[in-house]
C-alpha positions as CSV (number, residue, x, y, z in Angstrom):
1,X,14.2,13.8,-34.1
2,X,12.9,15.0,-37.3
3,X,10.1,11.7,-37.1
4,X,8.8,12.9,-34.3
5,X,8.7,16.3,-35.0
6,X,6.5,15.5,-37.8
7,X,4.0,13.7,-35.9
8,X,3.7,15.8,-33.4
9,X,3.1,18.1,-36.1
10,X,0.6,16.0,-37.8
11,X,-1.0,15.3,-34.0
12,X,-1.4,19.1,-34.0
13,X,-3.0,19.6,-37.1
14,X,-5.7,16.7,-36.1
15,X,-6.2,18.5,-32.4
16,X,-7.0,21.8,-34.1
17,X,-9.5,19.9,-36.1
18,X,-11.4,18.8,-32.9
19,X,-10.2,15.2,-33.4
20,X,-10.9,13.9,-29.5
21,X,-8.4,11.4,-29.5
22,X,-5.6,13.4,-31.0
23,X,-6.4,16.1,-28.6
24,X,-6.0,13.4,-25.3
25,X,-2.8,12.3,-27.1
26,X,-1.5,16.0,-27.6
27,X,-1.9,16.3,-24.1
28,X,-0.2,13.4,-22.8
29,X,2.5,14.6,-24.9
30,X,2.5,17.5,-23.5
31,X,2.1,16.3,-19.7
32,X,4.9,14.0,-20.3
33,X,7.2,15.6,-22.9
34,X,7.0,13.6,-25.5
35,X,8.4,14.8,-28.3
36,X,7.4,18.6,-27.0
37,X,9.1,19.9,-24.1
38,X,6.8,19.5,-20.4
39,X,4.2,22.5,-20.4
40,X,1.3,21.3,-17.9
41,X,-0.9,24.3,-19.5
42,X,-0.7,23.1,-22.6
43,X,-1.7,19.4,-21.2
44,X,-4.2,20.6,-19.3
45,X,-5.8,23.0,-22.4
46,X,-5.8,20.0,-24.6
47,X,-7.0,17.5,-22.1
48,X,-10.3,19.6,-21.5
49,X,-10.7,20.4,-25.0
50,X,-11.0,16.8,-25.7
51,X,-13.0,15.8,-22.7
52,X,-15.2,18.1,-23.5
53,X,-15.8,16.7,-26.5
54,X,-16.8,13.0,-25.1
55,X,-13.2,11.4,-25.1
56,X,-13.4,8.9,-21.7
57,X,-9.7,8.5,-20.5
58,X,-9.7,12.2,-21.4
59,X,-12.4,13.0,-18.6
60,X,-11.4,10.0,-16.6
61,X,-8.0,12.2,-16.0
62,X,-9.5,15.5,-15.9
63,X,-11.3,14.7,-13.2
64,X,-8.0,13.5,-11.4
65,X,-6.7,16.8,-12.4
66,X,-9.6,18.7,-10.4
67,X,-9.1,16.2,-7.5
68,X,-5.5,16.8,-7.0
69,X,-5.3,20.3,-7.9
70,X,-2.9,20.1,-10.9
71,X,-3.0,23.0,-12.8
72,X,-6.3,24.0,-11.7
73,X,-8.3,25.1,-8.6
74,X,-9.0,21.9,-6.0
75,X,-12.5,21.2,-6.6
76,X,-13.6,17.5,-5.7
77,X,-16.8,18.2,-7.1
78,X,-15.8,19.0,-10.5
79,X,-13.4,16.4,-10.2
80,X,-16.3,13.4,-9.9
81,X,-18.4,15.4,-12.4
82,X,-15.7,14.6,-15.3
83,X,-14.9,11.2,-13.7
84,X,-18.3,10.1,-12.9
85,X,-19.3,11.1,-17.1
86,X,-16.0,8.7,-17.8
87,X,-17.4,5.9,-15.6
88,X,-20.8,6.2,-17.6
89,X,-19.2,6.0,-20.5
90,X,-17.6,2.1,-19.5
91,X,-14.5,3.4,-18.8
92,X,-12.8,0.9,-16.2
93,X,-9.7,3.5,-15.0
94,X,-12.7,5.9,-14.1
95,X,-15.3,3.2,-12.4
96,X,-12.7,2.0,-10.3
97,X,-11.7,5.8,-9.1
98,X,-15.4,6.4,-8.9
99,X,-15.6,3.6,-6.3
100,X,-12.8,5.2,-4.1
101,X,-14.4,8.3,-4.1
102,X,-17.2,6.5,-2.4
103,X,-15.3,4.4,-0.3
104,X,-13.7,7.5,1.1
105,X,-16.5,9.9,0.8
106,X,-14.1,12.3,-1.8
107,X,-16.4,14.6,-3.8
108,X,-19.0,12.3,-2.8
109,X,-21.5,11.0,0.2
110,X,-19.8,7.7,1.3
111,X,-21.5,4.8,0.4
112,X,-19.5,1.0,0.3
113,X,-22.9,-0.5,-1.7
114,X,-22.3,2.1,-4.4
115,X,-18.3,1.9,-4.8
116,X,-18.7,-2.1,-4.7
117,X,-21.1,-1.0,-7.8
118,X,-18.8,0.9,-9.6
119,X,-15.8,-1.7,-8.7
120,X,-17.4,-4.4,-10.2
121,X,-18.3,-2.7,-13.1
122,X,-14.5,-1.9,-13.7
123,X,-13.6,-5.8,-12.5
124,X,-15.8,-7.3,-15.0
125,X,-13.6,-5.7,-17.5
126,X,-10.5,-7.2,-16.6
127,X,-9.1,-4.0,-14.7
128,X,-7.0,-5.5,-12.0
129,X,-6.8,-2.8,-9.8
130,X,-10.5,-2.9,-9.5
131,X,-10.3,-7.2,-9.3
132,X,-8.3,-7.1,-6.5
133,X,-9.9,-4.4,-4.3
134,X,-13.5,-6.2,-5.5
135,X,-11.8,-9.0,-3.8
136,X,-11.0,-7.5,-0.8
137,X,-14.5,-6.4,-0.3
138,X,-15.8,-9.9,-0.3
139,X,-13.1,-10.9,1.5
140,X,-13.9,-8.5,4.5
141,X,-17.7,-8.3,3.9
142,X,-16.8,-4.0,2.4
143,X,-20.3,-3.7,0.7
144,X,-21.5,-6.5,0.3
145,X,-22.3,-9.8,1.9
146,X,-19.0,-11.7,3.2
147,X,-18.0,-14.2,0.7
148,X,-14.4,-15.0,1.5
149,X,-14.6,-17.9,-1.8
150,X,-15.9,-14.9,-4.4
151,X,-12.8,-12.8,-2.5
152,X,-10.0,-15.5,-3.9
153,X,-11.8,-15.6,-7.1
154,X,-10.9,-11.9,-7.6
155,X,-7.6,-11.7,-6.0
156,X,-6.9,-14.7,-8.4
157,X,-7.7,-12.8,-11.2
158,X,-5.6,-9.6,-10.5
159,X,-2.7,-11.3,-9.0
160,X,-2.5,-13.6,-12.6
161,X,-2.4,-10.1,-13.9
162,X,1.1,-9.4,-12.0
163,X,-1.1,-6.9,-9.6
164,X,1.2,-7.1,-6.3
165,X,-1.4,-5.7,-4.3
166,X,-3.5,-9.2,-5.0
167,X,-0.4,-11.1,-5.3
168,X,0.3,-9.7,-1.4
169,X,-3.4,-10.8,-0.4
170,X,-3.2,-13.6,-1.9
171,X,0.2,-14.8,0.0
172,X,-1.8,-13.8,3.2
173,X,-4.5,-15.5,2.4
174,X,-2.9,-19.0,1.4
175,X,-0.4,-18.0,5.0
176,X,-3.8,-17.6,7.6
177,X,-6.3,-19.9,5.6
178,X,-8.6,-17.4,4.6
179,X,-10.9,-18.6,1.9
180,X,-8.3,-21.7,0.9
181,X,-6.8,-24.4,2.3
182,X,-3.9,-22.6,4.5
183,X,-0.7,-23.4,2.3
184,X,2.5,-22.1,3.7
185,X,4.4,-22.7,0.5
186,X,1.7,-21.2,-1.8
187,X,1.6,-18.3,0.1
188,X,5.4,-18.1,-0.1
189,X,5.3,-18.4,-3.8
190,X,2.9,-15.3,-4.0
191,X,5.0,-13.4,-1.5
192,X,7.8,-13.5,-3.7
193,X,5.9,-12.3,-7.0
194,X,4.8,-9.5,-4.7
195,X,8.2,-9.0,-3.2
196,X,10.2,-9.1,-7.0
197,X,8.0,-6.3,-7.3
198,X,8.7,-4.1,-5.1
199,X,6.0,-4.9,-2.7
200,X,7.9,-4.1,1.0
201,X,5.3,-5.9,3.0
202,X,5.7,-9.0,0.9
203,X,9.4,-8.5,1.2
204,X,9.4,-8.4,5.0
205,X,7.1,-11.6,5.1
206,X,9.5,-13.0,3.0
207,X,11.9,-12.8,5.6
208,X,10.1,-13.2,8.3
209,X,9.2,-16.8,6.5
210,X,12.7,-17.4,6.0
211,X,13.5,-16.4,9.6
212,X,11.2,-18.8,10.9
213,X,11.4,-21.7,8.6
214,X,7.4,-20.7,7.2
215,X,6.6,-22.6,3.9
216,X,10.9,-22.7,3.4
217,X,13.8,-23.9,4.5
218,X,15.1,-21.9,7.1
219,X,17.7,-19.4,6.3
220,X,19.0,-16.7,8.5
221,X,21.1,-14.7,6.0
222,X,18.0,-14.7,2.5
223,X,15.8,-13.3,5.4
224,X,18.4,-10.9,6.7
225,X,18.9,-10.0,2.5
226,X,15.0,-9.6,2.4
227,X,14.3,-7.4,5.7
228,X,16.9,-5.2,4.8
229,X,15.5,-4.3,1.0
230,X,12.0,-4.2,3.0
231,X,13.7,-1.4,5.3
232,X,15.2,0.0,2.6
233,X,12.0,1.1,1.1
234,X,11.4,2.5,4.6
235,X,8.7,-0.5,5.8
236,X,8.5,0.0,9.2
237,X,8.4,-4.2,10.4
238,X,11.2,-4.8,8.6
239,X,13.1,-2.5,11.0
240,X,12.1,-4.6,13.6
241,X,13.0,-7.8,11.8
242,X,16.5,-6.8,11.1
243,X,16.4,-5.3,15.0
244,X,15.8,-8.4,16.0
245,X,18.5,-10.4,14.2
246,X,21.1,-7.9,15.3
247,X,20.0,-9.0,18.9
248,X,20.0,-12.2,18.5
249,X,23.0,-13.0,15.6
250,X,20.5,-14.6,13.2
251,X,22.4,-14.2,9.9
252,X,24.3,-11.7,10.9
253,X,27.0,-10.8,13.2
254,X,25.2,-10.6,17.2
255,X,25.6,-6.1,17.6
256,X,23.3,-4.2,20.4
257,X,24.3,-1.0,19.4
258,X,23.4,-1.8,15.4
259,X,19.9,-3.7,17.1
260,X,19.4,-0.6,19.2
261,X,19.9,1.4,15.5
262,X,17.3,-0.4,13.8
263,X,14.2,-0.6,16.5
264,X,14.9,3.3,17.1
265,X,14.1,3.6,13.6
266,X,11.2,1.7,13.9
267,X,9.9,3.6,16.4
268,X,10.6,6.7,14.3
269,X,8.1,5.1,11.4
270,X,5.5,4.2,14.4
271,X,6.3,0.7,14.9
272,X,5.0,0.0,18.5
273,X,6.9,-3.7,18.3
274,X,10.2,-1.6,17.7
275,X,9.0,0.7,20.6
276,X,8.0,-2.5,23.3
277,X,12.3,-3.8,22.1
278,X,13.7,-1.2,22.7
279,X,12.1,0.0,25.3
280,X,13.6,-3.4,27.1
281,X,16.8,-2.2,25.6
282,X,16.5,0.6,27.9
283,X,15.7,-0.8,31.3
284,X,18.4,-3.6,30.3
285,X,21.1,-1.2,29.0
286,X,21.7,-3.9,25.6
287,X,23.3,-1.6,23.3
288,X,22.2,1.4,25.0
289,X,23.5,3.2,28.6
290,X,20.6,2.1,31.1
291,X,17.4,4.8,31.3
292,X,14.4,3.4,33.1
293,X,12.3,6.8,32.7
294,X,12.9,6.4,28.1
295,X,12.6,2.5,28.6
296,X,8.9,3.2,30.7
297,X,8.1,6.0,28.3
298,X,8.5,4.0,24.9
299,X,6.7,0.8,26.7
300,X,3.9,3.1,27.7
301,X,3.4,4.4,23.8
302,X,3.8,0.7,22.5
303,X,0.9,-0.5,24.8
304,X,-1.5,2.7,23.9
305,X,-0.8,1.8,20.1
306,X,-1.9,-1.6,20.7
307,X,2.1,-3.3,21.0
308,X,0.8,-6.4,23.2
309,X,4.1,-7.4,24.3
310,X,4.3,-3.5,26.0
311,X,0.7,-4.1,27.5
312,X,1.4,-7.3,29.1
313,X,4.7,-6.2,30.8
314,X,3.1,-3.2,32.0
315,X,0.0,-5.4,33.1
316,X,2.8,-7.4,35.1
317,X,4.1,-4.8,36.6
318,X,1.2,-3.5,37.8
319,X,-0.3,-5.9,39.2
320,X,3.6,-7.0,40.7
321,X,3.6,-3.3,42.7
322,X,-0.3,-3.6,43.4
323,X,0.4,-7.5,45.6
324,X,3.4,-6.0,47.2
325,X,1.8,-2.9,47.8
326,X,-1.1,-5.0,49.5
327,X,1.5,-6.9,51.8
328,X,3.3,-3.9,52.9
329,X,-0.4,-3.1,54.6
């Protein structure tokens, strides 16, 4: 206790003397509580004082500070000012939040041919949050000319830099073909980088792939293990996916009522797949009492959100009520 102490002493004394980098230091100190107890005014004083006096990561964060309010009025205006000065200065953090600000238009006219600027600028310096959305912009043509090849080559570069993001895009890429040779078991190796991480997209693929035999050996129970820590981070699919295995028995015991469970919360999250099955679950009374008027209603919202199964039944039907409608005349 008495070490650090002393150097946050000593990071004092070289703050008061306008050292830049001591000041950005003091303040993350203070923003964190690191060896000082958490005093946001204090982090915020010290962070100004030192971008103010050049330091990049010091305006780079400012500049978030102004964009998010903390501590200060909102002001996205300010809030490019001090990030945009960071980005000139070649500092990647700050480029590559420079470019979203022109992706989305935040502080900022929007303009994809600028933020692709900016991005690359950050890329070329190894950032790998910058590498892989660089590579998603050549990958979907995003400001600049669609290069799906130049796309991999960045994705490649962040993912080898444990980015899940690019390790994500990169197992969906190797799964539909899209720039490489379509590789089920590559993209299955990237899934799972992703998917150790964290990533709950990658998890539900994961078992989704496992469900379905895709790139491995199928096996009901790993993808029941993997949908479930997907829905446990709240990823709406992977409701479904277990939804669907309580249906069916795959890996688990066969229960409507726990199936019935997991579309509903699908649906809660949005998920117009979980809305199309249980809106069957409905009209069929499987783990539900039978209600034709919530099993219409939920079909109805699945189709308008684009759920295809939920168009073409309702399509069917239709066109079922429109012939006998015709013969009755």
């Amino acid at each position: 206790m008495e070490l650090k102490k002393i150097t946050i002493d000593e990071l004092l004394q070289k703050a008061e003397n306008k050292d830049a980098e001591a000041q950005w230091q003091l303040a993350k100190c203070y923003q964190l509580g690191i060896g000082v107890e958490e005093n946001e005014k204090e982090a915020l004083k010290w962070m100004r004082r030192s971008a103010e006096q050049g330091y990049a990561q010091a305006q780079g964060e400012l500049g978030v500070y102004y964009f998010k309010g903390f501590g200060v009025k909102k002001d996205p205006e300010k809030g490019i000012g001090w990030i945009r000065k960071a980005a000139e200065q070649g500092y990647a953090k700050a480029q590559n939040s420079l470019a979203i600000c022109y992706f989305s238009g935040l502080g900022v006219k929007e303009d994809d041919e600028e933020a692709v600027r900016w991005l690359q600028k950050s890329a070329d310096q190894g950032y790998p949050i910058a590498q892989c959305g660089l590579g998603e912009c050549y990958i979907k043509g995003i400001g600049v000319n669609k290069d799906e090849a130049e796309g991999i080559k960045w994705l490649q570069k962040s993912a080898d830099q444990g980015n899940h993001n690019a390790q994500r895009q990169l197992g969906g890429c190797y799964l539909d073909g899209t720039g490489v040779n379509k590789n089920e078991e590559e993209a299955i190796a990237w899934f799972r980088k992703a998917a150790e991480q964290g990533d709950d997209y990658s998890q539900c693929q994961l078992g989704r792939c496992y469900l379905f035999g895709i790139g491995v050996k199928k096996d009901e129970k790993e993808a029941v293990k993997w949908l479930k820590i997907s829905a446990d981070q709240g990823f709406k699919y992977a409701f479904y996916g277990l939804g669907l295995c309580y249906e069916e028995g795959w890996g688990v015991d066969q229960d409507y009522k726990e199936a019935v469970k997991m579309f509903r919360e699908g649906v809660e999250k949005g998920c117009p797949v979980s809305m199309t099955e249980l809106g069957f679950c409905y009209l069929s009374g499987r783990g539900v009492e039978v209600d034709e008027m919530e099993g219409m209603r939920l079909l109805r919202k699945a189709a308008e959100l684009g759920g295809e199964s939920a168009q073409y039944y309702l399509k069917q039907l239709s066109d079922y009520w429109n012939k006998t409608s015709s013969s009755d005349h």
